[in-house]
C-alpha positions in Angstrom: 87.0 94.1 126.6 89.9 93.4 129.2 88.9 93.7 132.4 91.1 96.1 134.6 93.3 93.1 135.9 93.9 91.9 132.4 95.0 95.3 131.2 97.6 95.0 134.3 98.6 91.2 133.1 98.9 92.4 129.4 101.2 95.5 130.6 103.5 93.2 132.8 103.4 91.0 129.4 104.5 94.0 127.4 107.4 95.3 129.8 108.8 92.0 130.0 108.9 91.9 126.1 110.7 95.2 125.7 113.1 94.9 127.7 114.3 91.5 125.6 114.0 92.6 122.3 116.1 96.2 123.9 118.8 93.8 125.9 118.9 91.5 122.7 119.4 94.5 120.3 122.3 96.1 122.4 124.0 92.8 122.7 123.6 91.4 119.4 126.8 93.2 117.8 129.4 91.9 120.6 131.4 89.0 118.9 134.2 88.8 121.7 133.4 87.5 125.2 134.2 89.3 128.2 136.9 86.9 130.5 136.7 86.6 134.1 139.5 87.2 136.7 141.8 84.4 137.4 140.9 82.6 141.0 144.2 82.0 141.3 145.2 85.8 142.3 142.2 85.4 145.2 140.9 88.7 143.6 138.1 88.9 145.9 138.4 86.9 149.7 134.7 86.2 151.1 133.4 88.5 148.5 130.2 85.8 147.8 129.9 85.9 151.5 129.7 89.2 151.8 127.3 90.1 149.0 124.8 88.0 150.5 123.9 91.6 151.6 121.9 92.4 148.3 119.8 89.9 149.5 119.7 90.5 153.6 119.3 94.2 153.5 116.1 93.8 151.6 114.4 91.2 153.3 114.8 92.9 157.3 113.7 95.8 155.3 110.8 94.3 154.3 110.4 91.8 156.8 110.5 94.5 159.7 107.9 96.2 158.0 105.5 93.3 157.2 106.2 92.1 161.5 105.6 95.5 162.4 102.3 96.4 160.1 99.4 95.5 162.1 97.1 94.8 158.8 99.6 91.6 158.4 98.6 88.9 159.9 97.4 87.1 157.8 100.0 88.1 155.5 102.5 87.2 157.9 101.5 83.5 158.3 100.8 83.1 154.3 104.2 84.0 153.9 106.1 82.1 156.4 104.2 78.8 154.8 105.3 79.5 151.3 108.7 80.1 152.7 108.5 76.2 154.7 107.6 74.8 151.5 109.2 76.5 148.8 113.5 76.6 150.7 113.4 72.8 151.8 112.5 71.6 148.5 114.9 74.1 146.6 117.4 72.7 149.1 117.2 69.3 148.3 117.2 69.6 144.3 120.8 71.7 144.8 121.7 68.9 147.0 121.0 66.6 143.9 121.4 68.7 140.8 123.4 71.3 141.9 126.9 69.2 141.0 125.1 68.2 137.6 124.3 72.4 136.9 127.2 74.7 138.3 130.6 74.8 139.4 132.2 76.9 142.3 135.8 78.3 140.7 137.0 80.4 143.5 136.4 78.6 147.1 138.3 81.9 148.4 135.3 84.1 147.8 133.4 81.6 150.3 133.9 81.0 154.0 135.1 77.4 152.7 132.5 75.3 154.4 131.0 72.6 151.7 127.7 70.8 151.8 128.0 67.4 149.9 126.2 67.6 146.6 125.2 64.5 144.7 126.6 63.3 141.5 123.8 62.3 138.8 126.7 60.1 137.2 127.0 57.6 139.9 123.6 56.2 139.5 121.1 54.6 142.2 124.2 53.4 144.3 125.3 56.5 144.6 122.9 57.6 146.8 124.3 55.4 149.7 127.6 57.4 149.8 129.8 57.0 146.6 127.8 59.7 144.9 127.9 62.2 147.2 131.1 64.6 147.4 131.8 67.9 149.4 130.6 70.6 146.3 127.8 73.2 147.7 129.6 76.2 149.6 127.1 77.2 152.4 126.2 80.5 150.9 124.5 78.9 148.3 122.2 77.5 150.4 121.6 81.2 152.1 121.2 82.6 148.1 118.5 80.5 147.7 116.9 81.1 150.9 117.1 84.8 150.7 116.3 84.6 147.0 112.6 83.1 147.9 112.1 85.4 150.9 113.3 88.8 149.1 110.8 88.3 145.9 107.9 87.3 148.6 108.4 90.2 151.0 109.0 92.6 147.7 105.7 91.5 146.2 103.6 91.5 149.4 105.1 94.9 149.9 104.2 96.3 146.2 100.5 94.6 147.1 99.9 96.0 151.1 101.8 99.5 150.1 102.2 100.4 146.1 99.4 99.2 144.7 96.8 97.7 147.7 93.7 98.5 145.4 94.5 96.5 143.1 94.1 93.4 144.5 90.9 91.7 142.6 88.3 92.6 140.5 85.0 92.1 140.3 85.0 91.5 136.6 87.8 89.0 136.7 86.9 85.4 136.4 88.9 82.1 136.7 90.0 82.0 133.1 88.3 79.1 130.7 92.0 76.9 130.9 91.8 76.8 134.5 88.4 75.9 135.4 88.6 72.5 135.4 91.7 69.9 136.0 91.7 68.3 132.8 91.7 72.0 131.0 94.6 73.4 134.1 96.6 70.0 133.2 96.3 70.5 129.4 97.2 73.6 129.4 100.6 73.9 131.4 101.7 70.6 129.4 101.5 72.1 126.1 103.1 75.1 127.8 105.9 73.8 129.3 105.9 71.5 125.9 106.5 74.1 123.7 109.1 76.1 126.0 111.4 73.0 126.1 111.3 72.7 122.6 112.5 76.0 121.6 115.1 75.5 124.0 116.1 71.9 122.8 115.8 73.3 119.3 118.2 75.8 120.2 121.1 73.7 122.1 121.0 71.9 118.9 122.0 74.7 116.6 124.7 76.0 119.1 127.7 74.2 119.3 128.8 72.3 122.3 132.2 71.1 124.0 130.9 67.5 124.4 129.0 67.0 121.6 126.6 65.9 124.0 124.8 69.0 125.3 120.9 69.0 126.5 119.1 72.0 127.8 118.9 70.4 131.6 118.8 73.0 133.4 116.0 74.9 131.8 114.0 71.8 132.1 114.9 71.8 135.7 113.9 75.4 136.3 110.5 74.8 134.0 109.6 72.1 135.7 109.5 73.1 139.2 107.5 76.2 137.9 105.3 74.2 136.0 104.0 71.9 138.5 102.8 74.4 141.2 100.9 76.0 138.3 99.1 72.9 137.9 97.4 73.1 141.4 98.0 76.5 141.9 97.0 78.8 138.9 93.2 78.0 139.3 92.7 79.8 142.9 95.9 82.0 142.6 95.4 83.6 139.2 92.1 86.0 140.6 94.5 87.3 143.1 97.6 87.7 141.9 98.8 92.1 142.1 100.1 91.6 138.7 101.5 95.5 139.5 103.1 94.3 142.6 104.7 91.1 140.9 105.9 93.8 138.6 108.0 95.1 141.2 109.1 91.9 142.7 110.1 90.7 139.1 112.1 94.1 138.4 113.5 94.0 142.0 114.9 90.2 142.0 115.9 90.5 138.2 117.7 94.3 139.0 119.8 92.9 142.3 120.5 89.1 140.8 121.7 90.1 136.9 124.1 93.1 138.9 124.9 90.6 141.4 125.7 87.7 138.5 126.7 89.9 135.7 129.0 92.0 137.6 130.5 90.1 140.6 129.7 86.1 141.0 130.8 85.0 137.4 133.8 87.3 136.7 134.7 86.5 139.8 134.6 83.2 139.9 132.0 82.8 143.0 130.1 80.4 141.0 129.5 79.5 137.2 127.5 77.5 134.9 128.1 73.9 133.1 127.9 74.9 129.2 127.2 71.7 128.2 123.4 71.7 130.9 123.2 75.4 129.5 120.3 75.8 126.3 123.0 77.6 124.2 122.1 81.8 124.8 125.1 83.0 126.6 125.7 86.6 127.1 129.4 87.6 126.4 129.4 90.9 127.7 129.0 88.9 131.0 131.5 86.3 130.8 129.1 84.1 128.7 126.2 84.0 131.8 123.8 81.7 130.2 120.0 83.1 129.6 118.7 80.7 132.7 120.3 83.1 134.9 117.9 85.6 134.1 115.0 83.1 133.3 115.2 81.1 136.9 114.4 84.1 138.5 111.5 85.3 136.1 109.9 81.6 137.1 110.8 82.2 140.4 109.1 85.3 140.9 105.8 83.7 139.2 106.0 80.3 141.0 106.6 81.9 144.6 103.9 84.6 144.1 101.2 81.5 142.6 101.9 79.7 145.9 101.7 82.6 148.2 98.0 83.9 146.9 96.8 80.0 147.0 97.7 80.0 150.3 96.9 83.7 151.4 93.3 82.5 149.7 92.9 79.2 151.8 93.6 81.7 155.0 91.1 84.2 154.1 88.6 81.1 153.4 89.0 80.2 157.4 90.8 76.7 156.3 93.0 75.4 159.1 95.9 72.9 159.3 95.9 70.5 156.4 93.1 71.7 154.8 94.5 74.9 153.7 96.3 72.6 151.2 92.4 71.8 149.8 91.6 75.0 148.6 93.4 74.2 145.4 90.0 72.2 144.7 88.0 75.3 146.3 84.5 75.8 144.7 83.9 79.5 142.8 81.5 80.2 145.8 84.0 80.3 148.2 86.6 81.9 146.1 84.2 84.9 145.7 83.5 84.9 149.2 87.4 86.1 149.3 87.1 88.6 146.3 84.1 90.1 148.4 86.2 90.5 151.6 89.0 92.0 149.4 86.5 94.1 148.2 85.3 95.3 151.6 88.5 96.0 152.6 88.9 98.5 149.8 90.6 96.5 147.6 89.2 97.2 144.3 90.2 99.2 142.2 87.8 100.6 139.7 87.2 98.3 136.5 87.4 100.3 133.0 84.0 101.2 131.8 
């Protein structure tokens, strides 16, 4: 029988499931695209710099609140860690892929100011200067960094306020594919194996302009998923508020599709190379590929995996570099966690 936990895993599962099949039966019968406004009439001056609100708002919102709660602190630091790793490194693979993934139409919705981005095409020599060209408007580098902060400050919010009993359960145990590394490393290969070749199997039934097409970006957005679940899944996966990532999922995909659907790709604020794309493109959206709304999905999963691995090592008492060990933490000292949890009124109760 499924413990408690599991039911909540199996229902986030299931929501996720109808609301594709339900978006992919309303869709199917459009045959004509919808066409985004020309840049050329400046439709919308410093509109993607101003709708970096969807993303501020929430996060002092939720950041006040998480500063100001004074059961937090732990909280507080597990968050801020998650944030240092997880914005450098999506940082530095825009600076190197973002050129190769999306294109920026209308400069006029930015305030103008380009980072260089690096072109794949130029090769190792690139990298000493050729290859590098003034692409990446500033705000994209705020998206990001707002994107990772507003689904970590939603979810710890769903798991301190919505849904704080749900937390762990004694029932739960590390599941068979993650107790050991061989069995973790197995697993999230034949994972991320099979996801890449639906999508390579579907690029090659759709069409393409250059003839040349390959799923890229989904294998970008996989793979940086995948590998925190390798060292990640094992400790994070007994304390992960599947109810809370609920919200965080529903939030981040409810504010990025109305903030792509609606405003950045008719309006030219930024767009998507077909050609990188695995071949699902919406056209009541202006043809917005399906890895708009899929980088966010493994967002949401890969930012929460890393925040309750960390959060865990906290709880443990590891300091400084070790906090970075408790990936290879021993079930004793995981369950010392699940008891404090526990005491803390944590729990919910397990079905009987």
């Amino acid at each position: 029988m499924l413990t408690r936990k599991g039911q909540d895993l199996l229902a986030v599962a299931a929501l996720m499931a109808m609301l594709a099949v339900a978006s992919t039966l309303a869709m199917m019968r459009i045959t004509v695209s919808q066409q985004p406004v020309d840049p050329a009439l400046n439709p919308s001056p410093l509109g993607y710099t101003f709708s970096l609100a969807l993303f501020v708002i929430p996060c002092v919102v939720f950041g006040v609140w998480i500063w100001r709660s004074p059961r937090t602190p732990d909280q507080r630091r597990a968050c801020f860690l998650t944030l240092v790793l997880l914005i450098p490194m999506g940082f530095i693979l825009d600076l190197f892929l973002g050129r190769t993934f999306l294109r920026f139409p209308n400069l006029d919705a930015t305030l103008g100011i380009l980072i260089p981005g690096y072109d794949l095409r130029s090769g190792w020599h690139g990298l000493w200067g050729s290859g590098w060209k003034p692409f990446l408007p500033l705000e994209e580098f705020a998206f990001y960094a707002l994107g990772f902060a507003a689904i970590l400050l939603a979810y710890i919010w769903g798991d301190e306020i919505l849904f704080r009993a749900n937390k762990v359960d004694d029932r739960q145990r590390t599941p068979y594919v993650f107790r050991g590394w061989k069995a973790t490393l197995l697993f999230w290969l034949v994972v991320g194996a099979v996801l890449f070749g639906i999508a390579w199997l579907i690029r090659r039934t759709v069409p393409s302009q250059s003839g040349a097409a390959f799923p890229g970006y989904f294998l970008f957005i996989l793979s940086a998923s995948i590998v925190p679940s390798l060292f990640c899944s094992r400790v994070a996966f007994q304390f992960i508020n599947w109810r809370a990532l609920a919200v965080a999922w529903l939030f981040i995909l409810t504010t990025s599709q109305f903030w792509e659907a609606s405003l950045a790709v008719p309006y030219g604020w930024w767009g998507y190379e077909p050609d990188q794309m695995m071949g699902i493109f919406f056209k009541p959206y202006c043809d917005l590929p399906i890895e708009a709304v899929l980088v966010w999905t493994l967002a949401s999963w890969t930012t929460v995996i890393i925040y309750e691995t960390i959060l865990t090592a906290i709880h443990a008492g590891r300091k400084g570099w070790s906090i970075f060990g408790v990936v290879r933490a021993a079930d004793p000292e995981l369950e010392r966690v699940k008891r404090m949890h526990q005491q803390e009124g944590r729990q919910g109760r397990s079905p009987s």
